[in-house]
N, C-alpha and C positions, 0 to 999 in steps of 0.2 A: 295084225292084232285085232282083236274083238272090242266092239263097241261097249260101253257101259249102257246103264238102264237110262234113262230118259231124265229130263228135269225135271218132269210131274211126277213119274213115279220115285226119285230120289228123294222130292220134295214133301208127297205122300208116306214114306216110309218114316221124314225127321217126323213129322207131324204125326204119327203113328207112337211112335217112340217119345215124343212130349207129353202125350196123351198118357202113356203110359208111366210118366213121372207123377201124374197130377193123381193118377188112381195108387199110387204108390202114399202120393201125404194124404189123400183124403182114406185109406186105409190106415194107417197110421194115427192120424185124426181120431177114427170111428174108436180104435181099439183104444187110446189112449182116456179118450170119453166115457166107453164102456167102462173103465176099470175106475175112474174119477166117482161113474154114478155109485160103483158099486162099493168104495169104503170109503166117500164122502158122505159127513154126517148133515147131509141136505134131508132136503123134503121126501124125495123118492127115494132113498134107501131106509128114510123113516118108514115111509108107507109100505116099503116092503117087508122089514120088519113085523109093521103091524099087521101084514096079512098074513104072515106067517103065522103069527101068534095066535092071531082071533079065527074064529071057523067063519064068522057070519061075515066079516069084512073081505066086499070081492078086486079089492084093489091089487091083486098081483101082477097085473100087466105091467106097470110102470118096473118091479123091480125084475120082470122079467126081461124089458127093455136093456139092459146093461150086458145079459147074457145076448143079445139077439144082434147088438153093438160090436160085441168083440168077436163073435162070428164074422158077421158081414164087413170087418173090417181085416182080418185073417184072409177072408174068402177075396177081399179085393186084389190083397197081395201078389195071389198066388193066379188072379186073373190077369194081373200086373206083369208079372213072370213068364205065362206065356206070352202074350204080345210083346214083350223086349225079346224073348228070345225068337219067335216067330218075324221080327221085323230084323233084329243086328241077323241072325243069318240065314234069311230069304227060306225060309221052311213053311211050304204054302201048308201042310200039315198040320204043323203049331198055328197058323194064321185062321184056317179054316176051326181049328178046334179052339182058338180063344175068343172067335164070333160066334159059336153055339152057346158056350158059357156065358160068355156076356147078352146074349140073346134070352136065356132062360134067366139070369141076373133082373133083365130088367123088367121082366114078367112078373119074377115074385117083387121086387120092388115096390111095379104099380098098383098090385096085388095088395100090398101092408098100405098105399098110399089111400085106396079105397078104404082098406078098414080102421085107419086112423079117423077119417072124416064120417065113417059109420059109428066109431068110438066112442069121437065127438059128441055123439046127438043122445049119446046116454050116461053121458056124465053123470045127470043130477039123480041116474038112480043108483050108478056105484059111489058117487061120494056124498051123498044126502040121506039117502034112504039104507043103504047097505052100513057107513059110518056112523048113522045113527044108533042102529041093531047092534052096532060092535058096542060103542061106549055105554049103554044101559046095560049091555050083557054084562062087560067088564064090573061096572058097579055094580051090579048086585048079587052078581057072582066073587066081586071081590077077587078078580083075575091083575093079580099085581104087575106082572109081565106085559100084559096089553095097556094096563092104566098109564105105564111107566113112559110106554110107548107113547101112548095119545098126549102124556105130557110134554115129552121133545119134540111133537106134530105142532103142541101148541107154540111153544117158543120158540121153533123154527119156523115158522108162518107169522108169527105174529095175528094169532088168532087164540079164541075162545067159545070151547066149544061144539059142538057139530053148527048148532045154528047161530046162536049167543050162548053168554052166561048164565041165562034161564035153562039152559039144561041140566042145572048142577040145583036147580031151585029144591029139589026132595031130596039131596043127599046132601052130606055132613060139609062141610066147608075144607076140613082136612083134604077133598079129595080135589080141591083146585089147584089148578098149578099156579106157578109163580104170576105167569103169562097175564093170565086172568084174574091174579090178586092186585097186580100192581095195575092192569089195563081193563079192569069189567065189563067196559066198554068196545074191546075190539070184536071185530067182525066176525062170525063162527067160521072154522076152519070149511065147511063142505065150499062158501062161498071165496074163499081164498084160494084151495086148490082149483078149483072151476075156473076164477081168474084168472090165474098162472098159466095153467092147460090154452086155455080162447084164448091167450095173449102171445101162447110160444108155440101152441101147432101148425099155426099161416107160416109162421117164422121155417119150423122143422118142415114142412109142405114143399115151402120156396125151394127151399137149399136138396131136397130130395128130388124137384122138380129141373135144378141146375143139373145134378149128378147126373139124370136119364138123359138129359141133353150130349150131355160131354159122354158116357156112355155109348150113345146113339151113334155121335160122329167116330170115336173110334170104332162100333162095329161098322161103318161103313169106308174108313178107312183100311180095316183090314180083310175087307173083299175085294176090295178093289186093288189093294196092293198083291193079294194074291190071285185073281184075276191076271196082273199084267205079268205075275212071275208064269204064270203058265198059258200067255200067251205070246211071251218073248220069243223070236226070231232064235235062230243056234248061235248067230253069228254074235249075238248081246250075251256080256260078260253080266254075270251076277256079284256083286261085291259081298263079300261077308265080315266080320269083325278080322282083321291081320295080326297075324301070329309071329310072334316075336321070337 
């Protein structure tokens, strides 16, 4: 009777297949995120809103973020799905075709991780200078739809504003929000969302910086697990899942 495969490569294979539990929740994870940004009445579904509405406000990345979530979290499953089936039944095919995908994964990954940190360095012209252009357009165009908006920007942020309350210093006072009635003093929204951003992109960084890791070790698990499927001996039995 024929030998089984080796301790390392059996060992390699659990560890293949763990790997592929982990990109199962953090798929899961993504997509469930995704859908949270996307009809939670947070800041960034505010913001997207308001780029929807306004021409001059160029803030649509953020609410494009939720669609770009529940892709990449879709797209992890189904990278998930080959490697469990490429590891439970020794198919160096599926093994080699779920290290190209995950190899082209982690390229555009690094790819978005560059242009976050390039994002970064021009925040203060998309939410200072572009959010300023949006709320005097709104007010003097009288754009009820965007004012309505910038008012749930305010009381979700806890801000007033693009810079202060001195923005509102030439218009009618009807046009404040609660936010800034009851708080005249708080901080203009460009400097609260800026804070939010610097204080949660090292965070989103970190955690995108774990995934390429855990990533990484499974494509090089599943070269080398199929590697040793096609360099096994005749006489080494291949295990597959057992049929009942």
């Amino acid at each position: 009777m024929g030998r089984e495969l080796s301790c390392g490569v059996e060992f390699m294979r659990g560890v293949l297949l763990f790997f592929n539990v982990l990109f199962v929740i953090v798929g899961l994870a993504l997509i469930g995120l995704g859908i949270y940004i996307k009809v939670d009445d947070n800041f960034a579904s505010i913001l997207s809103k308001l780029a929807d509405e306004s021409t001059t406000f160029q803030g649509q990345s953020l609410g494009f973020l939720a669609f770009v979530m529940i892709g990449s979290g879709v797209f992890t499953l189904l990278i998930a799905l080959f490697g469990c089936m490429g590891a439970l039944w020794n198919n160096r095919c599926l093994l080699y075709m779920y290290a190209l995908i995950l190899a082209l994964l982690m390229i555009l990954e690094l790819v978005g991780f560059i242009m976050a940190f390039v994002y970064k360095s021009k925040l203060k012209d998309v939410y200072t200078d572009s959010l300023s252009t949006a709320l005097t357009d709104a007010i003097t165009k009288n754009q009820t739809d965007v004012l309505s908006s910038f008012r749930d920007l305010e009381n979700s942020m806890k801000c007033c504003g693009v810079h202060n309350v001195s923005d509102y210093n030439d218009y009618p006072q009807s046009q404040l929000s609660q936010q800034c009635k009851d708080h005249p003093d708080s901080q203009g929204c460009s400097a609260a969302i800026i804070g939010f951003l610097n204080k949660h992109l090292p965070i989103i960084g970190g955690s995108l910086g774990g995934v390429l890791l855990l990533e990484l070790l499974g494509l090089i698990g599943a070269i080398v697990l199929a590697k040793a499927l096609k360099n096994k001996p005749d006489h080494i039995v291949v295990r597959g899942p057992r049929r009942r």
